[in-house]
RODO-2510 file (C-alpha; in nm, 4 decimals, decimal comma):
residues 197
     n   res          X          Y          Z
     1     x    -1,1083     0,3221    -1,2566
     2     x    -1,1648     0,6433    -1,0285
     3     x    -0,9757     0,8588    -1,2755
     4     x    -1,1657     0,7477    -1,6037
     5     x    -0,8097     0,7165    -1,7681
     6     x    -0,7828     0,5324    -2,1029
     7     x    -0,5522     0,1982    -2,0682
     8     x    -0,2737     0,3630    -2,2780
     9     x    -0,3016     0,6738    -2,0874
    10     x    -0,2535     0,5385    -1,7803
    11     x     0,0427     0,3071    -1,9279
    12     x     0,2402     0,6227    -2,0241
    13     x     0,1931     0,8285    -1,7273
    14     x     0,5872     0,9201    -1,6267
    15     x     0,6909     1,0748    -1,3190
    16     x     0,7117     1,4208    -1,4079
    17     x     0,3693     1,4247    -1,5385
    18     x     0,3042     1,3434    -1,1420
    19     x     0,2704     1,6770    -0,9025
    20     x     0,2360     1,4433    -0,5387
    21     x     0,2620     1,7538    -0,3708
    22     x    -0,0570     1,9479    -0,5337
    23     x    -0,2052     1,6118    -0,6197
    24     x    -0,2215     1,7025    -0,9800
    25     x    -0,1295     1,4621    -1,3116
    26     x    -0,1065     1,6026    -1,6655
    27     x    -0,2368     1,3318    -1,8884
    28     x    -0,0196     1,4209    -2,2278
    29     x     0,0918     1,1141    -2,3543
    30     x    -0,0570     0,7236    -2,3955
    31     x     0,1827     0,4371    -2,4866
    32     x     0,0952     0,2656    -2,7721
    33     x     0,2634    -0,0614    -2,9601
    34     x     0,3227     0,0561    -3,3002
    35     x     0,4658    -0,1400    -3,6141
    36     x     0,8610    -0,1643    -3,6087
    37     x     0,9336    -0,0236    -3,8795
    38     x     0,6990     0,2783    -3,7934
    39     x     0,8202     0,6092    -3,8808
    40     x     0,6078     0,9462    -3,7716
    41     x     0,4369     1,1889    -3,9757
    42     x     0,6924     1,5448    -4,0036
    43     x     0,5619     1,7497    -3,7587
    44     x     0,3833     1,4525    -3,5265
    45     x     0,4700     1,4682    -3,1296
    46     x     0,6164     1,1073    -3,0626
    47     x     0,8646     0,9813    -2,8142
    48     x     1,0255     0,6376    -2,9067
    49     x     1,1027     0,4414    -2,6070
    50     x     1,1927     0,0937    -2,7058
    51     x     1,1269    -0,1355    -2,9996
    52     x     0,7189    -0,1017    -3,0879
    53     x     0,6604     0,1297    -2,7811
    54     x     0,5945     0,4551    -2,8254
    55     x     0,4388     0,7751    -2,6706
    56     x     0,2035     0,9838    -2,8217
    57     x    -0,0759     1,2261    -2,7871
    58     x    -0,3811     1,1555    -2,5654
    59     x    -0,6661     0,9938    -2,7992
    60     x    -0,8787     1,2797    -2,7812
    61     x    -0,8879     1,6796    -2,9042
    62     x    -0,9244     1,8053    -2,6664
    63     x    -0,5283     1,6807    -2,5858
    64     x    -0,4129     1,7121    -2,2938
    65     x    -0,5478     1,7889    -1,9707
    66     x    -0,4622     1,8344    -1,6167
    67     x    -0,6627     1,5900    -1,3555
    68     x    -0,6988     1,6332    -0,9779
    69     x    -0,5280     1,2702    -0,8101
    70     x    -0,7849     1,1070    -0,5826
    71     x    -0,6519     1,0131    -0,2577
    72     x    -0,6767     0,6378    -0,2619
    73     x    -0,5122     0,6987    -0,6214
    74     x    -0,2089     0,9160    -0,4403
    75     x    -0,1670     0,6874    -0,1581
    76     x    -0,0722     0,3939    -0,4398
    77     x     0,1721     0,6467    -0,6732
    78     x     0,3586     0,6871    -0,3041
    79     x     0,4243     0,3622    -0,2511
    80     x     0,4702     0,3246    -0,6315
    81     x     0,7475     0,5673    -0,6071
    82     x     0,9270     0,3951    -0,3033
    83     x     0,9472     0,0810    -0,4681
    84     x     1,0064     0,2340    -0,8385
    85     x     1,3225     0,1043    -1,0175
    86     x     1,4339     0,4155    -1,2308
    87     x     1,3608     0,3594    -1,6266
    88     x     1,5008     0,5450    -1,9353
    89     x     1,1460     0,6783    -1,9853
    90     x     1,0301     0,7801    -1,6458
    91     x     0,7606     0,5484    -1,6843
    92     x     0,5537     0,4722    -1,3321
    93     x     0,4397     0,1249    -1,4551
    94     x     0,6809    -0,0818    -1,5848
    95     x     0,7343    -0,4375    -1,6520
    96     x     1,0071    -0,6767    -1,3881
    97     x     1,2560    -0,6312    -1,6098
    98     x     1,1843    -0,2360    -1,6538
    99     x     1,0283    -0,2239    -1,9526
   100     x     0,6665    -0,0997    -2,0901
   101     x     0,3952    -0,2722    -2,0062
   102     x     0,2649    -0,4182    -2,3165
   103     x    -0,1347    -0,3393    -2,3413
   104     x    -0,1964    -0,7488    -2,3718
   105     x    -0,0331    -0,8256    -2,0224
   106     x    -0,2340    -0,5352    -1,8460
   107     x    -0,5377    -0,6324    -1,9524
   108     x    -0,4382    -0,9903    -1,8380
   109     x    -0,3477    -0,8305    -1,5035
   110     x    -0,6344    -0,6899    -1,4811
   111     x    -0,8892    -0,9790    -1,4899
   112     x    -0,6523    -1,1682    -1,2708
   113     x    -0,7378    -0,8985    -1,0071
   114     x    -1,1090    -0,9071    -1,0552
   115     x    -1,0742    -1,3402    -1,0594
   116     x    -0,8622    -1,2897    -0,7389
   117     x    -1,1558    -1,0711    -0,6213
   118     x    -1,4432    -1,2674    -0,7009
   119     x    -1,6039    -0,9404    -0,8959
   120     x    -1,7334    -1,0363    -1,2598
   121     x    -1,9884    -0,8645    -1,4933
   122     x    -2,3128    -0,9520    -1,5214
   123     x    -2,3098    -1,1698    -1,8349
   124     x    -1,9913    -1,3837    -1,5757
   125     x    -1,7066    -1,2285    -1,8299
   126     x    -1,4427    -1,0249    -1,7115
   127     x    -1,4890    -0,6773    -1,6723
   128     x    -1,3016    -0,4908    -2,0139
   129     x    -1,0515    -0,1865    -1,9017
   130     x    -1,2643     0,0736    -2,1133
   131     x    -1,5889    -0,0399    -1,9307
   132     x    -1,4057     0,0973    -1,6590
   133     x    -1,3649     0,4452    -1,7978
   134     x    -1,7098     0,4682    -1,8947
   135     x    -1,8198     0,3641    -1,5313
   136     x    -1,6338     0,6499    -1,4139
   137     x    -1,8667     0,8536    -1,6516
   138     x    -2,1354     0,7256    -1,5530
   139     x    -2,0968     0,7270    -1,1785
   140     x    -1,9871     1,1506    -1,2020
   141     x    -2,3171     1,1874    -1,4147
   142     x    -2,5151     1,0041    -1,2013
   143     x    -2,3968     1,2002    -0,9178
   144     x    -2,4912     1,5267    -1,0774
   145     x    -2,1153     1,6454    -1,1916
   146     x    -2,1942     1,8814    -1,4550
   147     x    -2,1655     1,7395    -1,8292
   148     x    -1,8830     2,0067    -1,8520
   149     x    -1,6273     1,8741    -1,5551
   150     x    -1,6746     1,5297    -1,6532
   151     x    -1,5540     1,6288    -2,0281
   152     x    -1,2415     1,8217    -1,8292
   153     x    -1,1464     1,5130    -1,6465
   154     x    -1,1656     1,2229    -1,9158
   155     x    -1,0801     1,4224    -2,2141
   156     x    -1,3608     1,3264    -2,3711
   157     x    -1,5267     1,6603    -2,5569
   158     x    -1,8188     1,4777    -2,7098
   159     x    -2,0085     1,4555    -2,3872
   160     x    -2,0873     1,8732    -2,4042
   161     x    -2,1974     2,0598    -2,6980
   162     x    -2,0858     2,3770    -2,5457
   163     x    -1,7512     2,4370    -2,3262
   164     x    -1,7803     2,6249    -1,9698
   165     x    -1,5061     2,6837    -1,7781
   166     x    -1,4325     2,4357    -1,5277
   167     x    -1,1615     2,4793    -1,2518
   168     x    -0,9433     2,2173    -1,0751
   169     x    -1,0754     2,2238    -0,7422
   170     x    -1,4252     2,1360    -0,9558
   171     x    -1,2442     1,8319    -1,1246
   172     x    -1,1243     1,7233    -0,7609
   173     x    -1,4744     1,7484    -0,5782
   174     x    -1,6046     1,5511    -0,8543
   175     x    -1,3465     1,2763    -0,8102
   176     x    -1,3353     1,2381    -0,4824
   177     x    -1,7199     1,2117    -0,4765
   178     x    -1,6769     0,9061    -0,7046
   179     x    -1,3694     0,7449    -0,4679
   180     x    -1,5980     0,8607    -0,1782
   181     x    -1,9023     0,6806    -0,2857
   182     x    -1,6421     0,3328    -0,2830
   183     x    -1,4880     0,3855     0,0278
   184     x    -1,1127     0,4066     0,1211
   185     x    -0,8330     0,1477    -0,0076
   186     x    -0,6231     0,0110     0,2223
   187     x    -0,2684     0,0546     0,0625
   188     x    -0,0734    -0,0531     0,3991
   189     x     0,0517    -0,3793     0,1898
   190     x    -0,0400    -0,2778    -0,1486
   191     x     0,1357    -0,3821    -0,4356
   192     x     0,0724    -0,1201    -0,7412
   193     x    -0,0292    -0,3012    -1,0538
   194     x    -0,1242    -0,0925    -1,3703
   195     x    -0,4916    -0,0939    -1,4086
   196     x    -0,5503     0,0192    -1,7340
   197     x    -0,7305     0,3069    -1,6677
***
């Protein structure tokens, strides 16, 4: 929610797209479910992993894009990686049985937490994952993040008509104005779950 990732982009975040140590992630890849018998175009970046699941290029041009990690956001991918069980992909999230989490059973997950939480939008529905990316939006604009850093850290480029240069230490100011504004997570017991963005 804090990083305004897409569901499939935070599905197919691997390990070595993870610097813990700079508390950097290089959002390059989403998983998506694609037919079986789906064969990619010549000269189309793709990584098979298993049966329907593949990973490919961000949903966006502007491709990929390095992110500043939150700290509430860092403090989960450490405990994530104590308790990770080592995939052929290098996947963070997995299923039980160590395979991708299909996009059906995160969004599942995901209004189990919000049920478990008593947190519901307005209308009494379950929040949708996307809503969630577009509250990150939101929030940075509303906060007065230029229109420019918020593009850099969702990979979205239709929110500017012009590009500026934006650094990293921007991107992270930015972000942890957002986590700031929600207070700190207590990740003493936490169990990571895959959020969908």
């Amino acid at each position: 929610m804090l990083q305004g990732m897409r569901q499939g982009e935070a599905l197919g975040l691997t390990w070595d797209a993870i610097d813990l140590d700079h508390s950097l992630m290089t959002i390059s890849w989403q998983l998506q479910r694609l037919p079986h018998d789906y064969s990619p175009p010549d000269g189309w970046r793709a990584r098979h992993l298993t049966g329907p699941y593949w990973l490919t290029p961000p949903k966006t041009a502007a491709g990929s894009r390095v992110v500043p990690i939150v700290r509430s956001l860092r403090a989960a991918l450490l405990v994530a990686r104590d308790a990770w069980e080592p995939n052929p992909w290098g996947l963070i999230w997995t299923t039980a049985d160590g395979a991708p989490i299909p996009d059906d059973d995160d969004r599942d997950t995901f209004r189990e937490i919000q049920h478990e939480a008593g947190v519901a939008h307005p209308s009494g529905r379950a929040w949708h994952g996307h809503e969630m990316r577009h509250f990150a939006i939101s929030f940075l604009l509303a906060d007065g993040v230029e229109r420019s850093v918020v593009q850099r850290i969702v990979g979205q480029s239709k929110l500017v008509e012009s590009y500026v240069h934006v650094n990293v230490e921007q991107m992270r100011a930015a972000l942890e104005g957002l986590s700031g504004r929600f207070g700190s997570v207590a990740l003493d017991d936490a169990q990571p779950r895959a959020l969908g963005g």
